[in-house]
C-alpha positions in Angstrom: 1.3 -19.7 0.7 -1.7 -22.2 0.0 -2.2 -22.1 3.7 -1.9 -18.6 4.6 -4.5 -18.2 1.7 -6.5 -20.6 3.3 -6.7 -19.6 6.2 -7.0 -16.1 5.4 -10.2 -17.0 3.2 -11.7 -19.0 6.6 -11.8 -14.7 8.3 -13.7 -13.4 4.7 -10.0 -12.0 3.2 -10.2 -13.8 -0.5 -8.3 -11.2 -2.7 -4.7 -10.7 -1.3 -2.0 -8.4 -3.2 1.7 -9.2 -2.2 3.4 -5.9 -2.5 7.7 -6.0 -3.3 10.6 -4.7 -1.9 13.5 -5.2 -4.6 14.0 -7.6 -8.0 14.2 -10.8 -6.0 10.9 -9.8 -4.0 8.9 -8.9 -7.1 10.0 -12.2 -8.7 8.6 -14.4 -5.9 5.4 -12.2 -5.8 4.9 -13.2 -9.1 5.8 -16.7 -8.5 3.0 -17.3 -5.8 0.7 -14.9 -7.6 1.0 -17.4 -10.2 0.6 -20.6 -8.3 -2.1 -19.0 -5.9 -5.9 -18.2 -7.0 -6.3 -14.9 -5.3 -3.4 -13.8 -5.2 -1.9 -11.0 -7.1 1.6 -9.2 -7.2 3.3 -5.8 -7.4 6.7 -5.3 -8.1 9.0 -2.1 -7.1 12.0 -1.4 -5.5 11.3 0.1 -1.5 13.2 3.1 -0.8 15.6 0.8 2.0 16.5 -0.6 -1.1 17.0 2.1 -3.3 21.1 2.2 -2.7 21.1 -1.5 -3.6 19.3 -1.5 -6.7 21.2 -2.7 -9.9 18.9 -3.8 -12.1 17.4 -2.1 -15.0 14.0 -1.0 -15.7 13.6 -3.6 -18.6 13.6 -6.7 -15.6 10.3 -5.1 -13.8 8.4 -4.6 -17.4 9.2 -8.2 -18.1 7.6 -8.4 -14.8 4.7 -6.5 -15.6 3.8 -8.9 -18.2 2.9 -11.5 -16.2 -0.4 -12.3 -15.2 -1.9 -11.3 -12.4 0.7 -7.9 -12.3 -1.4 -5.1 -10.3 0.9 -2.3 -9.6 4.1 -0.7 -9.3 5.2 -1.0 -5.4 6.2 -0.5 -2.8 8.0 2.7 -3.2 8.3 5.7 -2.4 11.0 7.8 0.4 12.0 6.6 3.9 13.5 9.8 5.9 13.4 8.5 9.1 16.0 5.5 8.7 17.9 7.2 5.5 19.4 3.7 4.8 19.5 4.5 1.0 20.9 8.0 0.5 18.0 10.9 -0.2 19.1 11.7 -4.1 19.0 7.8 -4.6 15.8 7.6 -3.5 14.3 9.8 -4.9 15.7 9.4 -8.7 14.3 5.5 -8.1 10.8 6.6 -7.1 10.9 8.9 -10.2 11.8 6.4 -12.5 8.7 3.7 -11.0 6.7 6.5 -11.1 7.5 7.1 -14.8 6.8 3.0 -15.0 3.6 3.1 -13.6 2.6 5.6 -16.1 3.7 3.7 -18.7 2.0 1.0 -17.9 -1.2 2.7 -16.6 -0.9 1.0 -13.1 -1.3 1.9 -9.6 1.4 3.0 -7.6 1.8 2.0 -4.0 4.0 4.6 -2.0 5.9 4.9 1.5 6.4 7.7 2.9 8.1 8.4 6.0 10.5 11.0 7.6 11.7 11.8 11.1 9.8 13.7 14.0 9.8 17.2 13.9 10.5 16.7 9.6 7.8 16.8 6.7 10.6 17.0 4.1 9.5 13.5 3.3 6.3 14.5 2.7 6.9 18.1 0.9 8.8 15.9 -1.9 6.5 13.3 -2.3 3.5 15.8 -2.1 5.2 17.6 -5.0 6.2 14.3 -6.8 3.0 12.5 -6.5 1.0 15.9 -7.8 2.8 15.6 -11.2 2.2 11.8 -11.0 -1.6 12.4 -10.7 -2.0 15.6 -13.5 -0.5 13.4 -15.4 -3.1 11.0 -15.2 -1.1 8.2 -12.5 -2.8 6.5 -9.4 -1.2 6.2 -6.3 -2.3 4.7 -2.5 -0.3 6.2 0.2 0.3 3.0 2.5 0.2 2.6 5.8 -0.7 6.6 6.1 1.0 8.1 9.1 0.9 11.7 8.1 -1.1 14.3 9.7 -5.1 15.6 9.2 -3.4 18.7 7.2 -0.7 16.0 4.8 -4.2 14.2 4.7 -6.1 16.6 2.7 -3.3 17.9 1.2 -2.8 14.4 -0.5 -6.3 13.8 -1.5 -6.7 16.9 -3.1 -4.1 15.4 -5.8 -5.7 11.9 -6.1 -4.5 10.2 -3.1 -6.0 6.6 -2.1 -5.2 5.6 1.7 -4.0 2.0 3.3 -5.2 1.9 6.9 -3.3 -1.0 8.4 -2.9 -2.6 11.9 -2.1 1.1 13.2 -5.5 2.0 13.5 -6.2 -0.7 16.6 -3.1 0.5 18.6 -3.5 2.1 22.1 -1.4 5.1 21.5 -2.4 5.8 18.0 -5.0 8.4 18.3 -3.5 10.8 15.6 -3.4 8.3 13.1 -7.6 7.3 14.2 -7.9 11.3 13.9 -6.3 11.5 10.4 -8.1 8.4 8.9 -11.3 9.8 10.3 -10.8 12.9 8.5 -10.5 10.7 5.0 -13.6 10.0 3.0 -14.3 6.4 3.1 -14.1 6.1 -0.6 -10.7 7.0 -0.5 -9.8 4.1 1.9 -8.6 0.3 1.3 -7.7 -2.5 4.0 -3.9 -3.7 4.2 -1.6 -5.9 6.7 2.0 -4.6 5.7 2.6 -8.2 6.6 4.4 -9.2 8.7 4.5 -6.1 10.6 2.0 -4.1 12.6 0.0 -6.4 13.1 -3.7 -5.2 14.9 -4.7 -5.6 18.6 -4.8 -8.0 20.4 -2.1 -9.7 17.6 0.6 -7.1 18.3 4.0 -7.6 18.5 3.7 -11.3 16.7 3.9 -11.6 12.8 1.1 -9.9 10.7 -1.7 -11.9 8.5 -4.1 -11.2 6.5 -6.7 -13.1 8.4 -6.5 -10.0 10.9 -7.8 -7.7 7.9 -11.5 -7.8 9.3 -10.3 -6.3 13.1 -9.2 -3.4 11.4 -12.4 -3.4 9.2 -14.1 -3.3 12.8 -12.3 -0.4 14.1 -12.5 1.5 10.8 -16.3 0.8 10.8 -16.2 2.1 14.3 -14.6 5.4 13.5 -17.3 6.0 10.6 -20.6 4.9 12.2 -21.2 1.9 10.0 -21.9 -1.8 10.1 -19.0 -4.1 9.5 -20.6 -5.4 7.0 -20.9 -1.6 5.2 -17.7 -1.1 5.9 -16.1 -4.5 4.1 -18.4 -4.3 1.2 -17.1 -0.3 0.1 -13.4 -0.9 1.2 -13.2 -4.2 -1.2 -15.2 -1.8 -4.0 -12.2 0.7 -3.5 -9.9 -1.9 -4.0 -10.9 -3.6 -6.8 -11.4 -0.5 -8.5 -7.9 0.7 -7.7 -6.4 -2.2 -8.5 -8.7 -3.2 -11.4 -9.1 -6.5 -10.2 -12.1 -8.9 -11.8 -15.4 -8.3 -10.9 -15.5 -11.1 -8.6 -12.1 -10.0 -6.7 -13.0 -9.9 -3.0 -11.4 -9.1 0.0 
């Protein structure tokens, strides 16, 4: 981990946050979080996992207690695998939901459902407005969702991750959608160690690539790289309430 961080900080990216999957996942987060300056954690349980999950609530608050904990995540509903059944997953994202308001954290949420479906979106839409009247903060990651799903979303508090998706060839809707989305609504993110940007794709992610997508996302919005890194980190270390001299 001391390398990656490394060698991320050599391309400008100094403030990583290692986003969980399941109990295990969180754990380790928190383990390098820990042993890494820079470095900070979320824990959650990813809708894939929801079927899996055994452990109570009362393991991720422990969690939550240790330094360097910055949100609840990743979780959320996955429609277009189904490998946790839909009821499952969607009484876990409740409950980290309910966690993340308790704890007055960020919440960091996949969503995804199958072509030709928005019931993925519909519930979490309906979910995440609650979430946000009652006073939660949430970043939709990795954002595949339409210009419509876009604004519908940011009318209820919605934050944005624009990832390696935004370099592909073939990924004009997702450049359309993310261009509709104020800039202050917008963070950086790998989803390391997939989708990794152009000309990286197809091999494992890092967050070294972070300032490629910076470029394209500059390029979309008619600003300077420089512009573009410098309001992006803002957003994040807002969200995220990370010290003042977090940067990314």
């Amino acid at each position: 981990m001391k390398r990656y961080c490394a060698e991320a900080a050599e391309d400008g990216v100094k403030t990583l946050i290692l986003c969980a999957g399941n109990y295990a996942d969180s754990l380790t987060a928190s383990q390098l979080a820990a042993e890494n300056p820079g470095v900070f954690f979320a824990a959650g349980v990813h809708p894939h996992e929801a079927d899996g999950m055994t452990e109570g609530m009362e393991l991720f608050r422990e969690l939550a207690a240790r330094e360097k904990f910055a949100a609840v995540g990743e979780i959320g509903l996955d429609f277009y695998y189904d490998t946790s059944d839909r009821t499952v997953q969607r009484k876990v994202f409740a409950a980290f939901l309910s966690l993340a308001l308790e704890l007055g954290v960020p919440a960091l949420i996949h969503c995804r459902d199958r072509e030709g479906s928005t019931l993925a979106y519909d519930i979490s839409l309906e979910m995440l407005a609650d979430f946000h009247h009652a006073g939660g903060r949430y970043l939709l990651h990795c954002f595949a969702g339409t210009e419509a799903y876009a604004e519908k979303f940011l009318d209820v508090g919605a934050m944005f991750g624009v990832g390696g998706m935004l370099t592909f060839k073939m990924a004009e809707n997702i450049r359309r959608t993310v261009s509709s989305i104020p800039l202050e609504r917008l963070v950086l993110e790998t989803d390391a160690p997939y989708l990794a940007p152009v000309p990286f794709r197809g091999r494992p992610n890092h967050s070294r690539y972070i300032p490629l997508i910076a470029e394209k996302l500059a390029f979309l919005k008619g600003i300077s790289l420089e512009q573009c890194a410098a309001r992006t980190t803002e957003n994040a270390r807002r969200f995220f309430n990370l010290p003042e001299d977090a940067a990314s």
